[in-house]
C-alpha positions as CSV (number, residue, x, y, z in Angstrom):
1,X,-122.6,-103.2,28.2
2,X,-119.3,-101.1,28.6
3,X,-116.2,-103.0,26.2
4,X,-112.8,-103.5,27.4
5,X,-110.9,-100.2,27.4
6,X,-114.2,-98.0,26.6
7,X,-114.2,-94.4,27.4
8,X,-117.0,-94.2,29.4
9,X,-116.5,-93.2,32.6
10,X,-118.8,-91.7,35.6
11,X,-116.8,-88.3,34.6
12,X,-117.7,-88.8,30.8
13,X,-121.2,-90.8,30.6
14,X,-121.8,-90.0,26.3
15,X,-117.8,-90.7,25.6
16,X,-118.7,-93.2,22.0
17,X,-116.4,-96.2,20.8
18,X,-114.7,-95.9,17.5
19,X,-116.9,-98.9,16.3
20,X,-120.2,-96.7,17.7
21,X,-119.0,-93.8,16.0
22,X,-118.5,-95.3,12.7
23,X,-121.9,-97.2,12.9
24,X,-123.5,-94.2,13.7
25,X,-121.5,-92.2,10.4
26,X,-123.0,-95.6,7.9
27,X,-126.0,-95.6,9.6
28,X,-126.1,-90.9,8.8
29,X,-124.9,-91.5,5.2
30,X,-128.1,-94.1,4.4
31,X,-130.7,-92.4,6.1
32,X,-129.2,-89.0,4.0
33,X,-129.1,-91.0,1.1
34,X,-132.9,-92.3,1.2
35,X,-134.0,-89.1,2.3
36,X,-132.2,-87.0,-0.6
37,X,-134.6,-87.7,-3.4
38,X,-137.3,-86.0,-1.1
39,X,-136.1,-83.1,-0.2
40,X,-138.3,-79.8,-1.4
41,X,-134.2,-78.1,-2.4
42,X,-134.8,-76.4,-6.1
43,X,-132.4,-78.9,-8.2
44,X,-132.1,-81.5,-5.3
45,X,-133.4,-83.5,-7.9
46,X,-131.1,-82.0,-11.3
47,X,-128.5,-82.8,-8.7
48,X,-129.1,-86.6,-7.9
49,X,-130.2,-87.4,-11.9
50,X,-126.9,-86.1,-12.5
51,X,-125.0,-88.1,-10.2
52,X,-126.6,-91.1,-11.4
53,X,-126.2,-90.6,-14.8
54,X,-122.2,-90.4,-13.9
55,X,-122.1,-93.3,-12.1
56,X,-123.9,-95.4,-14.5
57,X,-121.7,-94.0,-17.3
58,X,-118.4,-95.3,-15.3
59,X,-120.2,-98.9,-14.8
60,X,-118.5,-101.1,-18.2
């Protein structure tokens, strides 16, 4: 499953792809941003409902 041009070699087994990287970064930021509302942080959840309330006041 190695692409053209990987990095992986038998020196550097765990050398990533940009495209594996970047998947992996998309696939960090959702799995942070579903698990944010349920975190036990004091004002985790000031902190989101205040986010919110500025993104739905940029919306038109």
């Amino acid at each position: 499953m190695s692409a053209v041009g990987s990095p992986r070699t038998p020196e550097r087994p765990m050398a990533f792809t940009a495209a594996e990287l970047s998947r992996g970064a998309v696939w960090a930021c959702r799995l942070f941003a579903v698990a944010l509302p349920f975190l036990r942080v004091p004002g985790v959840r000031g902190v989101t409902r205040d986010l919110l309330d500025q993104i739905a006041d940029v919306r038109p």
